[in-house]
N, C-alpha and C positions, 0 to 999 in steps of 0.2 A: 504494500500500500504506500508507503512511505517512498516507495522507487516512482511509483507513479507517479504521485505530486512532485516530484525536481522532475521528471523528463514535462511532465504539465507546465511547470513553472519554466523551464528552458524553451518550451513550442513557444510560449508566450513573450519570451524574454525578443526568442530570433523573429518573431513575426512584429516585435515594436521594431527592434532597429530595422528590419527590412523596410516597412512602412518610413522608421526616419529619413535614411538612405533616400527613397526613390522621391522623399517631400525636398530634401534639403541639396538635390542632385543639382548643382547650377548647370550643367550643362543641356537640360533636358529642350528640346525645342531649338535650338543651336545646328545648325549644316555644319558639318563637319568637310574637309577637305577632303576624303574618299565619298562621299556622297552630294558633292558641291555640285549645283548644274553647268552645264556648259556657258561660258560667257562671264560667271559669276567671279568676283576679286576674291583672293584670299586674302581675310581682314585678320591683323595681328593686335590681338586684344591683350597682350602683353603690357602689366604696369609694371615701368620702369623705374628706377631709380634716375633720380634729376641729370646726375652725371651722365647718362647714356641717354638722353633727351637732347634730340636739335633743334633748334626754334630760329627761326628769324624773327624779328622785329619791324613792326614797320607801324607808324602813326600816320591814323587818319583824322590827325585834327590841326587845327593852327598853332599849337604849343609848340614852338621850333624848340627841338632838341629831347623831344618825348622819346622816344622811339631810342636814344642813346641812353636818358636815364632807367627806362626801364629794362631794356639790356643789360646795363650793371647789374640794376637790382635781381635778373636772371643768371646772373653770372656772378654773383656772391652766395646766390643758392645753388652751386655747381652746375648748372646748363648748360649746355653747349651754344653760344650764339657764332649763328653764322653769318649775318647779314643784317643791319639795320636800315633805318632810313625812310619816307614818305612813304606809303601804301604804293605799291605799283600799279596797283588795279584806278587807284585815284577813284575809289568810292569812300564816302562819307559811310561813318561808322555813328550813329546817334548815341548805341547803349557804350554798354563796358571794354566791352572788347569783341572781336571777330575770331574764332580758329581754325583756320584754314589746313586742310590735311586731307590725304589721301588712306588708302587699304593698307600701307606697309604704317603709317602712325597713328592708328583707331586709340590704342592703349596711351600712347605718350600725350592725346588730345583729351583724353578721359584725365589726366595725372593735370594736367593745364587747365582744366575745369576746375579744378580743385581751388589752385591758384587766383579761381577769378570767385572763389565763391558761387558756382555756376551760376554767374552772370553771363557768363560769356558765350555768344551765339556760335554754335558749330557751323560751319560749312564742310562738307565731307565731298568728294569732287572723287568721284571710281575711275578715272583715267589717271592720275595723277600717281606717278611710280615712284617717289624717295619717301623718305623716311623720316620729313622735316616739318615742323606744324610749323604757319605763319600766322606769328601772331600780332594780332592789327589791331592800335588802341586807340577807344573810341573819346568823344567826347565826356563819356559819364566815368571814366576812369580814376578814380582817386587813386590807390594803393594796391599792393600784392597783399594776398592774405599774409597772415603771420603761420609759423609752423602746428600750432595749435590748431588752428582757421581750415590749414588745409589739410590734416586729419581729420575735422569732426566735420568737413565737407565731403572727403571721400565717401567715410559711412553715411552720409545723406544721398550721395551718389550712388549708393548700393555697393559699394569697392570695385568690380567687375565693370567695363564697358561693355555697352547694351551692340549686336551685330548693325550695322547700317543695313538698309535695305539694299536685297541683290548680292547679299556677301556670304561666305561662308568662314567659319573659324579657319585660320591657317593654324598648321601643326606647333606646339608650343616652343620648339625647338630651332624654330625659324626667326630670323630676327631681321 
């Protein structure tokens, strides 16, 4: 009797965590790259660490020399900047900032969300092949979060970047 109730109490044990398992499965609903359609990008949802993050810069407002301060301020949080200077596109930005990025920077755009307090409007662009978010500051731009700030934004952001539409997860080991 007493063998019965542990293997009872074990059926019960393995059918919660099976049940946790398939509730708490972040990938569930996610294209995977062997099962990606034809045409689809492989979107790398990879959060990186700042130092393996490449950003340009570029200000879309009248404040001459935005676009170099907040550069540094990128670049004392270990960033990689590659490029500053006027928005190329020469569109006016109203809110906080613009993040301009393609299928190889999904996760480094999701890390730069954080940064803006997601304030900041994505632009996601599936033709676009490097590996470098532009980031373009708007009129409403005061300040970077603080380190604090963009912790308790990422868990607002859910931690994980959500797939762009038309994408499939690329293999984690791609970068």
């Amino acid at each position: 009797m007493r063998a019965l109730v542990v293997v009872g109490a074990l059926v019960v044990f393995a059918l919660i965590f099976v049940v946790f398992a398939l509730v708490r499965d972040t990938q569930g609903g996610q294209n995977t790259a062997n099962s990606c359609p034809e045409g689809w990008a492989l979107a790398n949802l990879t959060l990186r660490e700042p130092k393996d993050v490449k950003i340009n810069v570029y200000n879309a407002t009248d404040s001459v020399g935005l676009a170099t301060s907040v550069a540094g301020d990128f670049s004392n949080r270990k960033f990689q900047v590659d490029k500053t200077g006027n928005d190329p596109l020469k569109k006016g930005v109203d809110g906080v900032a613009v993040l301009r990025y393609g299928p190889k920077a999904v996760g480094s755009a999701h890390l730069l969300r954080a940064y803006f307090l997601d304030e900041a409007r994505p632009e996601y662009d599936p033709a676009r092949e490097d590996d470098v978010v532009d980031v373009v500051i708007g009129t409403g731009f005061k300040q970077l979060a603080t380190t604090t700030e963009v912790n308790q934004s990422l868990v607002e952001l859910g931690g994980r970047p959500e797939l762009p539409p038309q994408t499939c997860a690329a293999p984690t080991d791609q970068t």
